[in-house]
Backbone bond lengths (Angstrom), bond angles and torsions (degrees), N, CA, C in turn:
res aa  C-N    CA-C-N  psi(-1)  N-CA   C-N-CA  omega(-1)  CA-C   N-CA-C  phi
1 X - - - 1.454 - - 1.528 108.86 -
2 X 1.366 117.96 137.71 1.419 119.05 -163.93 1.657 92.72 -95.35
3 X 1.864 100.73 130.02 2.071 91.10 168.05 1.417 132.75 -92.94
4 X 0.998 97.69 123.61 2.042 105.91 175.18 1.264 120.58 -24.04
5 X 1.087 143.57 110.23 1.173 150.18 164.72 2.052 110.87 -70.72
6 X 1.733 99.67 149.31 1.405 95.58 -174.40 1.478 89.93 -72.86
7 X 1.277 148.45 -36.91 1.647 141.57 127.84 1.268 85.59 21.52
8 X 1.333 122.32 -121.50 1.523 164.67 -152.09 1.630 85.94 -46.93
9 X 0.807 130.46 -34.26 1.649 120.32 -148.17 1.959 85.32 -94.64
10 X 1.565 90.65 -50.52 2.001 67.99 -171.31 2.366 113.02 -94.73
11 X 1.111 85.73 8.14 1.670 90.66 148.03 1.342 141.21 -75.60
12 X 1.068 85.93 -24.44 1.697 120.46 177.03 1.804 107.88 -76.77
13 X 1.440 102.28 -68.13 1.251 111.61 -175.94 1.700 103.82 -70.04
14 X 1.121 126.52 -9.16 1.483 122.25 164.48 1.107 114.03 -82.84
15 X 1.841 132.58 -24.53 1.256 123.00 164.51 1.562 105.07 -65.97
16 X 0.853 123.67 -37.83 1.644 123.11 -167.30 1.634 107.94 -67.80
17 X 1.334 131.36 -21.49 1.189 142.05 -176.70 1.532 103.60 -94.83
18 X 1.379 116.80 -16.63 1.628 109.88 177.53 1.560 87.95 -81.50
19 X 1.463 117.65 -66.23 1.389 107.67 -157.30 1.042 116.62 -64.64
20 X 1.284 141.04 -17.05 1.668 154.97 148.01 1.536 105.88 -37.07
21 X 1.263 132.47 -52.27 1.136 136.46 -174.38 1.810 119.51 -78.35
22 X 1.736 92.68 -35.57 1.363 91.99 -173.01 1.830 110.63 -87.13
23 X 1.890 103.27 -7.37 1.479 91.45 -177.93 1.431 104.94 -89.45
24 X 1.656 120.97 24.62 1.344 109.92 -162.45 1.795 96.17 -98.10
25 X 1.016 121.79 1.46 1.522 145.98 -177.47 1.882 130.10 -117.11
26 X 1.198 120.49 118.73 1.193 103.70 162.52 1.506 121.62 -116.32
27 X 1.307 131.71 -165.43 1.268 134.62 177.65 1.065 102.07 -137.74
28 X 1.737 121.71 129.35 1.568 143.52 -149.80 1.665 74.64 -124.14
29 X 1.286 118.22 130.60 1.949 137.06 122.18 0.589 131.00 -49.21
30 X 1.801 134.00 88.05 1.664 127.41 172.60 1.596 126.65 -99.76
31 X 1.001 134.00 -39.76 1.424 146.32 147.95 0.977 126.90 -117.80
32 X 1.722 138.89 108.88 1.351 144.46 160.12 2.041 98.03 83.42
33 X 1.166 117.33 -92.27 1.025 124.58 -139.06 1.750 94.04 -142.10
34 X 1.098 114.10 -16.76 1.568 136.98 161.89 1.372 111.89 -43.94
35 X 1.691 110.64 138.81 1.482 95.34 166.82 1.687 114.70 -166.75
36 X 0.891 115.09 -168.69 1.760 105.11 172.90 1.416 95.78 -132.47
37 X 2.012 107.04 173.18 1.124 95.39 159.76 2.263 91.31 -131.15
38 X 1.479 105.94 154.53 0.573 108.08 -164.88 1.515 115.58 -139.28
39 X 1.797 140.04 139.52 1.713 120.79 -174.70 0.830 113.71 -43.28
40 X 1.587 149.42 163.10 0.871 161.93 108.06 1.564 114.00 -22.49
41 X 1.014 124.46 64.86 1.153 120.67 175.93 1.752 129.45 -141.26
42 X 1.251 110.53 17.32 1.271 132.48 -160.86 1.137 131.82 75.18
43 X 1.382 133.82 9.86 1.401 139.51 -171.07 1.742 103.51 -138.34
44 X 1.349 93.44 100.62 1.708 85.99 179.37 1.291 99.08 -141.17
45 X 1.659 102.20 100.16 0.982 145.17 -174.48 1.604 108.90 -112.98
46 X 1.551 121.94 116.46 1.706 123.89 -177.16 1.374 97.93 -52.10
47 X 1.154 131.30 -17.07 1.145 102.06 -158.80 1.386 115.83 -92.41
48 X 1.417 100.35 -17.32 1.813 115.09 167.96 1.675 110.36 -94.03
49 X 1.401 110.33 41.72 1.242 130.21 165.07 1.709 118.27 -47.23
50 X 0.874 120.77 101.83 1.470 133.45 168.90 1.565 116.16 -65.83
51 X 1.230 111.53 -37.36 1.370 126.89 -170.65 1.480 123.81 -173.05
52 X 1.201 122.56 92.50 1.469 128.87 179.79 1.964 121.68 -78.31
53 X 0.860 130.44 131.81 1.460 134.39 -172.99 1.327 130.47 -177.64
54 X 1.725 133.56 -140.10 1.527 123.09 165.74 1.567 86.22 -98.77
55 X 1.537 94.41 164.76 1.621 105.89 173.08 1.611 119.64 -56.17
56 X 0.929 108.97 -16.52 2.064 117.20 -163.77 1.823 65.89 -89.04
57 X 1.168 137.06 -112.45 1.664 160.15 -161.90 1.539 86.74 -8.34
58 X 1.624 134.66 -74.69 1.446 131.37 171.03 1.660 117.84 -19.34
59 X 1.092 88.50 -42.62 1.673 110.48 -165.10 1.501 106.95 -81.22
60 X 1.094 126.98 -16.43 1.615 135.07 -173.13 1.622 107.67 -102.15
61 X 1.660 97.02 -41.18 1.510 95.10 171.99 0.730 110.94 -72.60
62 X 1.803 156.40 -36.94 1.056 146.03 147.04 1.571 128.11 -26.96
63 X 0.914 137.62 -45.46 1.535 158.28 -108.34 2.264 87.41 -138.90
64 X 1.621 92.68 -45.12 1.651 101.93 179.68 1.871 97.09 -56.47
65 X 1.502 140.27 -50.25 0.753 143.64 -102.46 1.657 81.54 -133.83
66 X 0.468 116.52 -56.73 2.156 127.54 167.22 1.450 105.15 -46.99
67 X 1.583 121.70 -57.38 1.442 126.81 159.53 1.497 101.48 -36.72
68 X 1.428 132.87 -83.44 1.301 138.89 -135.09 1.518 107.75 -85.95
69 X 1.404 106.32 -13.07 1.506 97.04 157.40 1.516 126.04 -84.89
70 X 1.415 110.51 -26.17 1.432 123.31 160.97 1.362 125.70 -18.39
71 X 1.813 92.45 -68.48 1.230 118.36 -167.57 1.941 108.31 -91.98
72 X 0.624 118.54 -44.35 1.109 126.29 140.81 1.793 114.82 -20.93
73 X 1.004 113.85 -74.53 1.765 109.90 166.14 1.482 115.03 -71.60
74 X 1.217 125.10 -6.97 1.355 130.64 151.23 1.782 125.63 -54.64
75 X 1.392 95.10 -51.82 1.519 107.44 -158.08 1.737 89.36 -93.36
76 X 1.330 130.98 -17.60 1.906 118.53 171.18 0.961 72.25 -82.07
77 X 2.070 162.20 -74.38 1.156 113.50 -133.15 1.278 132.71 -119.08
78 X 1.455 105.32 29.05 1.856 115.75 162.68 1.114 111.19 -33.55
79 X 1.751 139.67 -58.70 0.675 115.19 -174.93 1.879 134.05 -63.28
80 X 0.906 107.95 -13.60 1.524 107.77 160.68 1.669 127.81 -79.15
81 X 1.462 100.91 -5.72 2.108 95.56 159.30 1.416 106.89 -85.86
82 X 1.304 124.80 122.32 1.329 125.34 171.44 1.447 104.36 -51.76
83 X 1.113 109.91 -40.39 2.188 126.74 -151.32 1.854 78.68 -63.09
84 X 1.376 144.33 -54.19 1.478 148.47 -160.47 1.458 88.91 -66.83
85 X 1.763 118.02 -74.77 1.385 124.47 -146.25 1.936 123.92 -66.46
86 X 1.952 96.81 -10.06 0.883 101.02 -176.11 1.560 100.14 -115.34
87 X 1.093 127.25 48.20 1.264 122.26 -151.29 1.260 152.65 8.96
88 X 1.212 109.19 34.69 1.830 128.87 -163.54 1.409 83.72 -85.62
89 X 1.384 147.99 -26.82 1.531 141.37 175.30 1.183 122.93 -136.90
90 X 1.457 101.67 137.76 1.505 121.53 -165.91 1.796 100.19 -66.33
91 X 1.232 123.82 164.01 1.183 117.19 159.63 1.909 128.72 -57.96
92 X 1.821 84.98 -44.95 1.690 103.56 161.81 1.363 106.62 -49.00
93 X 1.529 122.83 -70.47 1.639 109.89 178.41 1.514 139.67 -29.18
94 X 1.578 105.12 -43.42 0.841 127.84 -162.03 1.695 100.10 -71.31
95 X 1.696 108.30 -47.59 1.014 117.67 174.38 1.792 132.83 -52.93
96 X 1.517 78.01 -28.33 2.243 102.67 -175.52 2.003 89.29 -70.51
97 X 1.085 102.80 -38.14 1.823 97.73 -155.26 1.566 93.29 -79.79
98 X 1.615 112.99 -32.77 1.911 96.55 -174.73 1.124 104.95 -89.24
99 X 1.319 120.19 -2.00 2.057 117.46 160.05 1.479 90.87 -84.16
100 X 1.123 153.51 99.13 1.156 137.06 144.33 1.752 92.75 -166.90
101 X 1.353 111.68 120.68 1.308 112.97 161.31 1.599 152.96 -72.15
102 X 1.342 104.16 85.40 1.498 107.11 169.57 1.557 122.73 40.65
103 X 1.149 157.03 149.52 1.163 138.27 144.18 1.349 127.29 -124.13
């Protein structure tokens, strides 16, 4: 069995903060390719429009906001990777290994 690294442990918990963030939103279809984005909260109504645009553009502002909580729970918890605090990793590094997918 392979062991978790505090690495691994808060990469992890940064995926969980994208999808936390990004299910707090959906994207409504109004004409063609048109769309809103709107809370997640059962009422998606244009008029409580968060963000109006094409569906792909809805989808980015969403997707912007899932990223930045990511990283965002990245940067409060550097200090808990030893590999960052003791300088065995660059910030760039750090960055190359949480772009890199799992296997």
């Amino acid at each position: 069995m392979m062991e978790t690294t505090t690495q691994d442990k808060v990469i992890a918990h940064a995926a969980a903060e994208c999808i936390d963030e990004r299910e707090r939103y959906l994207v409504i279809f109004t004409h063609g390719v048109n769309g809103y984005v709107c809370r997640n909260e059962g009422t998606t109504n244009e008029s409580q429009a968060l963000y109006k645009g094409l569906y792909r553009d809805c989808q980015i502002w969403i997707e912007q906001r899932g990223i930045a909580a990511a990283l965002r729970y990245v940067l409060k918890n550097l200090k808990d990777v030893p590999e960052v605090t003791g300088g065995q990793l660059t910030l760039e590094e750090l960055l190359a290994r949480i772009s890199q997918v799992p296997k």
